[in-house]
C-alpha positions as CSV (number, residue, x, y, z in Angstrom):
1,X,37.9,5.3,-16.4
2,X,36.2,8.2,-17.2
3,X,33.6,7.3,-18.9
4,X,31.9,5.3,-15.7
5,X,32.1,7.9,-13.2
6,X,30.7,10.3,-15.4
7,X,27.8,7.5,-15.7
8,X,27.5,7.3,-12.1
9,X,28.1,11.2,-11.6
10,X,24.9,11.5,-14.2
11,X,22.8,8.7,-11.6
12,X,23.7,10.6,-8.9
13,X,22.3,14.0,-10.5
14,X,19.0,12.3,-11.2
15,X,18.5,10.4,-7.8
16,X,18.8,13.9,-6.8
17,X,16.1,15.2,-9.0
18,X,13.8,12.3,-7.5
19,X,14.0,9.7,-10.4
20,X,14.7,7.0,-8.1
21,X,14.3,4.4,-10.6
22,X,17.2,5.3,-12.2
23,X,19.9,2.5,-12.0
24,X,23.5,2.6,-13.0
25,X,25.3,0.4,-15.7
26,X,27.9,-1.8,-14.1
27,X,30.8,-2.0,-17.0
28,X,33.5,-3.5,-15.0
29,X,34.6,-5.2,-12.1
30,X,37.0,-2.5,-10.3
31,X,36.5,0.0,-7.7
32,X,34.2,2.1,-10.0
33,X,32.1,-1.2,-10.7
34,X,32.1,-1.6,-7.0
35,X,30.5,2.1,-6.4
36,X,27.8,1.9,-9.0
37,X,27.1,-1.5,-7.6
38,X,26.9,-0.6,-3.8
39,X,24.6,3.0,-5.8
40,X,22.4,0.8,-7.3
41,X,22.2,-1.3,-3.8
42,X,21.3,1.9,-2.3
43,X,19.2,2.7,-4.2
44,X,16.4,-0.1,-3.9
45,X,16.7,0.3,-0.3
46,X,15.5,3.8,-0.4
47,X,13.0,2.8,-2.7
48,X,11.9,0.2,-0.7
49,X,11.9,2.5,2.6
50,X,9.8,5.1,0.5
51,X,7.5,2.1,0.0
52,X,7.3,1.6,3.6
53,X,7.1,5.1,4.4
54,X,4.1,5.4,1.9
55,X,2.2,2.7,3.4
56,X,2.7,3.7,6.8
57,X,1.3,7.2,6.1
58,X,-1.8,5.8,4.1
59,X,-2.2,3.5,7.4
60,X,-2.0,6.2,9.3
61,X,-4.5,8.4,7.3
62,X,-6.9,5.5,7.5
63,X,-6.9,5.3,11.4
64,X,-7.0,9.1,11.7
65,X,-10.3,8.9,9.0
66,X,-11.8,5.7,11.4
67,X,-10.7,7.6,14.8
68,X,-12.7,10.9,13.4
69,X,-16.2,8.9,12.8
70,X,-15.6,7.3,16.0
71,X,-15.4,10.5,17.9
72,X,-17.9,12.1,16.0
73,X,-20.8,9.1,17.1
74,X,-18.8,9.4,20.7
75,X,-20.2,13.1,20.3
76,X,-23.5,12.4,18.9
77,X,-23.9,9.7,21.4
78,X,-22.8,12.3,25.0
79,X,-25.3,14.9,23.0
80,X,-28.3,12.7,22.8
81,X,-27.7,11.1,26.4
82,X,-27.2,14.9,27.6
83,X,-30.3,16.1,26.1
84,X,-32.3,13.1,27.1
85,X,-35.2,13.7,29.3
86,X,-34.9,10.1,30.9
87,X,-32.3,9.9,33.7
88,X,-29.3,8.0,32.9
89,X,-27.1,6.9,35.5
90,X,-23.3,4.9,34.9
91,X,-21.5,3.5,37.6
92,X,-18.2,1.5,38.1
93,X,-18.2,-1.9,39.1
94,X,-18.0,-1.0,42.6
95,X,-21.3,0.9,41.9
96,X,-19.6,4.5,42.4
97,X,-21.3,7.0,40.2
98,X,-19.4,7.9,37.5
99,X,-21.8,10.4,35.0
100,X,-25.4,11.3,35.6
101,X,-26.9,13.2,33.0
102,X,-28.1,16.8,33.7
């Protein structure tokens, strides 16, 4: 009985260091076999929520990097409509003046 939970003990240690592919040896059937079962179970999910988690962030780093050039052609665009020596007028649909430039 000793020997699994010091297996398991020694998984726990390097989850904890971050090697999360690190899966226990199921020996036996019992209530040990059970833990490093349910470990190993827990284990893939947290690997699969890092997943998720990763891709999510890379999403999210990809609509931040599209949101930027967006706002910097928003800015390009107010700056060359500012600057222009041609009136420009916008208006709602109701035809209430919304921006004239200066």
């Amino acid at each position: 009985i000793v020997r699994p939970i010091q297996k398991l003990s020694f998984g726990v240690k390097r989850v904890a260091e971050g090697q999360l592919d690190h899966e226990i040896e199921i020996e036996s059937k019992n209530e040990i076999g059970e833990l490093s079962f349910s470990f190993n179970h827990m284990l893939h999910n947290l690997c699969q929520m890092m997943k998720q988690i990763t891709k999510s962030r890379d999403d999210l780093l990809q609509e931040i990097t599209v949101r930027k050039q967006i706002e910097e052609n928003l800015r390009k665009l107010s700056r060359a409509v500012e600057q222009s020596p041609t009136s420009v007028m916008i208006t709602d649909s109701e035809g209430k003046i919304e921006y004239v430039n200066p």
